[in-house]
TORKE-113161 format. One record per atom (N, C-alpha, C): x, y, z. Coordinates in steps of 0.05 Angstrom, whole numbers, plus 5000, padded with zeros to 4 digits. Atoms other than C-alpha are relative to their C-alpha. Example, Ala and Ser with C-alpha at 12.3 -4.5 7.8 and 13.67 -1.06 7.14 Angstrom:
TORKE-113161
501849765000;524649105156;501850245000;498449764999;527349795143;498550225014;
end
This chain:
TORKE-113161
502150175012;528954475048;500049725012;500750314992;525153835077;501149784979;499150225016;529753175047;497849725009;500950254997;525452575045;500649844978;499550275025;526951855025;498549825003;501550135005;523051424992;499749694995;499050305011;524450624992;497449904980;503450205029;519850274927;498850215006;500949835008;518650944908;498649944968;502050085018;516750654843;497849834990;502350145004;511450224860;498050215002;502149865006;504050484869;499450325029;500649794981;503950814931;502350275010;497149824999;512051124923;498750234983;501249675015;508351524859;498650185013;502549854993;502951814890;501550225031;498949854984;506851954949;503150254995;498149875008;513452224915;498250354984;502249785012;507552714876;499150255021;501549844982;504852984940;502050155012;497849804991;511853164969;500750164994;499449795017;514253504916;498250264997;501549734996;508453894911;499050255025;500249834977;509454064982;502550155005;497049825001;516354314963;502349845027;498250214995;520153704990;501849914990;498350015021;526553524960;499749755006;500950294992;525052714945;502349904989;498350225007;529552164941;498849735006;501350264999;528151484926;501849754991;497750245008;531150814924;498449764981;501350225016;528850244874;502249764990;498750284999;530949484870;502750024974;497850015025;535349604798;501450214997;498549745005;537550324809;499150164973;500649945026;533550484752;498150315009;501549835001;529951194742;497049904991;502649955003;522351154742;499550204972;501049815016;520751454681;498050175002;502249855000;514551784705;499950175030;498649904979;518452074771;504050104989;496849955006;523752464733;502050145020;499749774974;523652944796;502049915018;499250154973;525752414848;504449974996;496750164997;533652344860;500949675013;499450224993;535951694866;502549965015;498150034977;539851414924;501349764987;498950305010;544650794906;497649805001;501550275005;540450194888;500349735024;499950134967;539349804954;497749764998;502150174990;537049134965;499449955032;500949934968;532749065030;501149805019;498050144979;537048535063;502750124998;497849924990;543248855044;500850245007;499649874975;546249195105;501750344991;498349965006;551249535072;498750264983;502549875026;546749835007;498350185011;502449844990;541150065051;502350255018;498749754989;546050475094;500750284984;498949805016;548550825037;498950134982;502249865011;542150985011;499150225016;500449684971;541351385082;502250164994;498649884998;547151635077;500050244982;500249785041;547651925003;497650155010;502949854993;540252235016;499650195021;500349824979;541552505088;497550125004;503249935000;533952525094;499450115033;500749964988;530652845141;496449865012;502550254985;523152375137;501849774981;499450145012;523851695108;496849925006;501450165003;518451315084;500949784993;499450295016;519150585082;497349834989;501550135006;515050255034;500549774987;499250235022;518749754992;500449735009;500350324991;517049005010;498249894983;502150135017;513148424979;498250065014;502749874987;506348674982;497349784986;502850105001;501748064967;500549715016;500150294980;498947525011;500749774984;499750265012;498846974958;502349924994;497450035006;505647094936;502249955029;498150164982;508047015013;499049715002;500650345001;505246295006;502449844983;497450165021;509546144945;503050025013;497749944993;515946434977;499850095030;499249904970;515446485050;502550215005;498149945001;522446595052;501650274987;499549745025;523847164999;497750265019;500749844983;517847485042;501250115031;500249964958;520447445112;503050244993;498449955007;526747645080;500050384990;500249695010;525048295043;497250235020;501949874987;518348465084;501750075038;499550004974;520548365154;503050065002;497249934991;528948375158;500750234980;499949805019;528448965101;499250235019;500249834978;525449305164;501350035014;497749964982;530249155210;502750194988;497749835014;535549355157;499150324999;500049784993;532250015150;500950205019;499449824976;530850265215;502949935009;498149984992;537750045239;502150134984;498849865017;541050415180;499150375008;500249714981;537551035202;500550095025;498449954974;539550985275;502750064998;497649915007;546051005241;501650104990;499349865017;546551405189;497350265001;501949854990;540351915205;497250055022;500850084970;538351855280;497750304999;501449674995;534352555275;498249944979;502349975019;530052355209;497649875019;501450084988;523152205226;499549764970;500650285009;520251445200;497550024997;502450074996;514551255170;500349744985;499550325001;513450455170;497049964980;501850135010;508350165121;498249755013;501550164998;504349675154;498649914993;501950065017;498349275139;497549915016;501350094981;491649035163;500449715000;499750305005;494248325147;501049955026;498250144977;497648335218;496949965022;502550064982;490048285251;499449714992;500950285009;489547605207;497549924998;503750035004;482347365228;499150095026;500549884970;480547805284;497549955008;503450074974;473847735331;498650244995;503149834994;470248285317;501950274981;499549815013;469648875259;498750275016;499449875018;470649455244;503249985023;496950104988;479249345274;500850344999;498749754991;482749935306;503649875005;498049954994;489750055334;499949835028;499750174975;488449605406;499449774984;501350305012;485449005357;503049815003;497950114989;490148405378;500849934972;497950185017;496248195326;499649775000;501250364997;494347505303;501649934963;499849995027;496947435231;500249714988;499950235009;495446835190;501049964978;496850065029;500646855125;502150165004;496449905000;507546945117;499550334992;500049674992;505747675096;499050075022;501249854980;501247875155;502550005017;497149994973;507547585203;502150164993;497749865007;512247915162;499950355009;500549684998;508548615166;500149925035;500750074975;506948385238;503050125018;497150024989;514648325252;501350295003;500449845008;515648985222;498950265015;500949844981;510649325264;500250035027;499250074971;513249075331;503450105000;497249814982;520349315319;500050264998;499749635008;518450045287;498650035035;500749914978;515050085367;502249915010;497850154987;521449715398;501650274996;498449725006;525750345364;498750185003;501449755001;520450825370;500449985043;499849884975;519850685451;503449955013;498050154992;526350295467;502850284995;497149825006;531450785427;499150284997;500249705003;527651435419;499550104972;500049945026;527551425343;496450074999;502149975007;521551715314;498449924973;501250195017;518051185278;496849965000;503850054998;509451265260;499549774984;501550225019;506450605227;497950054995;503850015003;500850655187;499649564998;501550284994;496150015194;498450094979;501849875021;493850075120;498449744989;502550205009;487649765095;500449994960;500149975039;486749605014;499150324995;500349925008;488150194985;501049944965;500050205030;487650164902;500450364980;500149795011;488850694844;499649864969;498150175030;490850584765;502149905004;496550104998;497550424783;499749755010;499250254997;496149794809;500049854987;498450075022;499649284777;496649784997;502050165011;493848824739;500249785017;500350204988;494948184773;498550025028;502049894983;490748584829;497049874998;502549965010;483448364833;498450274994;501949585018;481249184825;501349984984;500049945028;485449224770;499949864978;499950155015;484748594741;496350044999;501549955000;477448734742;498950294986;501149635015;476249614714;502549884977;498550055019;482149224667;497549794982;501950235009;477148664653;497850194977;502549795010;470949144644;500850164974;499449765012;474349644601;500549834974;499150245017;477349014550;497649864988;502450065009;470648704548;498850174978;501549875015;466849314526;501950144976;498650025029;472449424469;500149844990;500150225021;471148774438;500949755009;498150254987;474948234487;497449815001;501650244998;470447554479;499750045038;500750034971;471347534558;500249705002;501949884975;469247174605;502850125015;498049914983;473247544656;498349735032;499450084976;475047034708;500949965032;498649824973;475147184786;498949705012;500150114972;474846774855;497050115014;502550004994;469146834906;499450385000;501449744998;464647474893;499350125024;502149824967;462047614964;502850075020;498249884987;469147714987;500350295011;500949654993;468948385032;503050134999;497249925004;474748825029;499650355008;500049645001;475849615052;502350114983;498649945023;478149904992;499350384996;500849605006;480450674988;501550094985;498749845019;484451134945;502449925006;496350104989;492751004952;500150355006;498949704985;492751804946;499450105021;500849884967;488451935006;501549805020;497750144982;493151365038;502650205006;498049804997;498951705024;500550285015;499749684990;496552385051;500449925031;499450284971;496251875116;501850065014;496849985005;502851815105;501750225011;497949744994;505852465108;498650165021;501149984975;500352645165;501849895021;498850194974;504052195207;502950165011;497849974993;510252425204;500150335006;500149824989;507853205212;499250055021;501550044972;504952995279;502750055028;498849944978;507853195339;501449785012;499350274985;508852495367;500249794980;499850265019;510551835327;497749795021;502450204993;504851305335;498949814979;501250145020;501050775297;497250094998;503549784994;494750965268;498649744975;500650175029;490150445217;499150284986;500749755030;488950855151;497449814986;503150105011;482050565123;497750114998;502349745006;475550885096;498049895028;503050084982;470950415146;497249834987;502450165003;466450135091;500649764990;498650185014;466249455066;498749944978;501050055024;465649265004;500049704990;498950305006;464948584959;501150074975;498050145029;468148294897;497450094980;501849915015;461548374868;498650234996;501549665004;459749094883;501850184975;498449985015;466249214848;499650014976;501050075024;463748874798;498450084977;501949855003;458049174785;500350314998;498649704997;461149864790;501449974969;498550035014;466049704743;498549974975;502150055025;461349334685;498850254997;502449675006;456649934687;500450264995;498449675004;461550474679;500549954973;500149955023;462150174611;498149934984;502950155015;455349974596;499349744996;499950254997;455249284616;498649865028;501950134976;451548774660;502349725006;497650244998;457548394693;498849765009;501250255004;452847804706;500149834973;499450115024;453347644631;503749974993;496649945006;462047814636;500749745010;497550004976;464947514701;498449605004;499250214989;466146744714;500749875020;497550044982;467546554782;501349654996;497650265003;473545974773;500549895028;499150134977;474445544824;503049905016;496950035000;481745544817;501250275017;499049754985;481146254850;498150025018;502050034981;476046074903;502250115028;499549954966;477146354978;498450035007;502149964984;472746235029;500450375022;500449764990;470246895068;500549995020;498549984968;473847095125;497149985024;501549864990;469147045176;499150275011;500149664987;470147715207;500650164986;498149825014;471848305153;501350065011;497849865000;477648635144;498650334999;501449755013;474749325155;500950185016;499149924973;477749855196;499250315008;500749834992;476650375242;503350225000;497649785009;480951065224;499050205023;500849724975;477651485289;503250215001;497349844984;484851605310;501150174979;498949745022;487851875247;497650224997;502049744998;481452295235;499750245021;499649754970;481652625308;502550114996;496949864981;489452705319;501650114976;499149985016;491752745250;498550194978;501449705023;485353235211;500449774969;500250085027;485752635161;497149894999;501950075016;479652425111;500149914977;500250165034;478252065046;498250124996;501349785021;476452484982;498749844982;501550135027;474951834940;499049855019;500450254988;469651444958;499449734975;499650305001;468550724936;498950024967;500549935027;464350894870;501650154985;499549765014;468151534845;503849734997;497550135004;474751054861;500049764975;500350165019;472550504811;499650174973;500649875026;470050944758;502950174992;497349955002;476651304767;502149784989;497550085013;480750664755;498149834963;500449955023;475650504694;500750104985;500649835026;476051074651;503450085000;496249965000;484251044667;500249764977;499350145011;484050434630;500250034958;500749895034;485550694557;501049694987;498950205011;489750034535;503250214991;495949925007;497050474534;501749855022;498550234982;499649934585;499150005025;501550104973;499349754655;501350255027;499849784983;502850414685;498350294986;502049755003;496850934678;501650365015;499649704978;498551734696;498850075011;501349944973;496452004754;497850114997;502849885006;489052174743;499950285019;500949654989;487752944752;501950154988;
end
């Protein structure tokens, strides 16, 4: 039986992905910051509790597991929050990578790697829709951190032979993401409103563009990569872009609402518009890898709508 391990298997994209293994008859293991069981991943075996700088911890999460793929996903995963803490980012995003992969050169030299990336390492690139040649430019402590990240999984992938694929993932979104999200702070908004919440629901600039896809059709990405013949980087992205206010508008109307009368934009959450989207081209996974997205951009909002019952902020896996 195929062993794969799962680092921040219990954030959003560990569930979805720990779901799909299993159901491929994968035996999963996963590591999480407190060593705590996931209550909604009773399946998953847990590896010792490993923090991503320590050297020591993470080895013995390879070890114990003796995996044969590894997925690494577990790092800080928002831009605003590497502003507040540079440091805590560079720390867990970027040397949390190095600690990995060098724990698996040393404790499972034969598993195959898959690296999380992001499109944050293109920063403000020259020209949309961004591929796999688009030049590394990253402008916050997350983009450099993922940035860092994706320059050594190729350093070990050509340098030592390890077989390490990066995805280059674009906004993908589900229920599971945690509210402080603008999608879920938004189908959270909508759904609160039309049960009686005064409102207004408060956001930043509306014309913000963004390529926003499923986490599960990410994930299938994911485990594409690492059934591939060759290790490579590939971006994972649907291709369309979207705004803050299509969102919007999606969202309001799935519960009978005209989010022009809801939504507030606050100036306290203002960002000006990148000039160039963030939007990316997936050719390469689609040709070499036979991958596609099942949700598109409507069916994904109305999906994390009608998730929103009010039983808290970890929803089950819709379907």
């Amino acid at each position: 039986m195929t062993v794969a391990l799962v680092t921040g298997v219990a954030g959003q994209d560990g569930f979805y992905l720990a779901h799909l293994l299993r159901d491929r008859g994968v035996e999963v293991w996963g590591t999480t910051r407190d060593g705590r069981q996931p209550p909604d991943l009773p399946f998953v075996r847990l590896a010792p509790p490993a923090e991503l700088r320590d050297v020591a911890a993470v080895r013995a999460a390879v070890a114990v597991a003796g995996p044969d793929q590894v997925y690494h996903l577990a790092a800080q995963t928002s831009v605003a929050r590497s502003w507040q803490d540079p440091l805590a980012t560079a720390g867990d995003t970027a040397l949390g990578t190095a600690t990995l992969l060098e724990a698996v050169r040393q404790e499972a030299p034969a598993a195959r790697v898959f690296l999380a990336a992001s499109s944050e390492v293109f920063g403000e690139p020259e020209s949309s829709p961004q591929d796999e040649t688009t030049p590394i430019r990253p402008v916050s402590p997350y983009g450099a951190a993922k940035a860092y990240g994706l320059h050594l999984a190729r350093s070990y992938r050509e340098r030592l032979g390890l077989f390490v694929a990066a995805g280059i993932l674009y906004n993908h979104e589900s229920p599971r993401r945690p509210p402080d999200y603008v999608t879920r702070k938004i189908t959270r908004g909508a759904r609160a409103i039309a049960d009686g919440d005064p409102g207004p629901l408060r956001l930043g600039n509306l014309d913000a563009i963004r390529d926003w896809g499923f986490a599960g059709d990410t994930v299938r990405a994911m485990a594409a990569m690492l059934d591939h013949d060759r290790p490579s980087d590939f971006v994972v992205a649907t291709g369309e872009p979207h705004t803050v206010r299509e969102l919007c508008d999606l969202a309001f109307a799935r519960v009978g609402l005209d989010y022009r009368d809801h939504v507030v934009v606050e100036p306290a959450f203002w960002r000006p518009v990148e000039p160039v989207p963030l939007v990316g081209d997936a050719t390469n996974a689609r040709s070499r890898l036979g991958w596609a997205t099942s949700v598109d951009f409507a069916a994904l909002v109305a999906l994390m709508v009608d998730a929103e019952s009010g039983s808290g902020d970890r929803p089950a896996i819709p379907g």
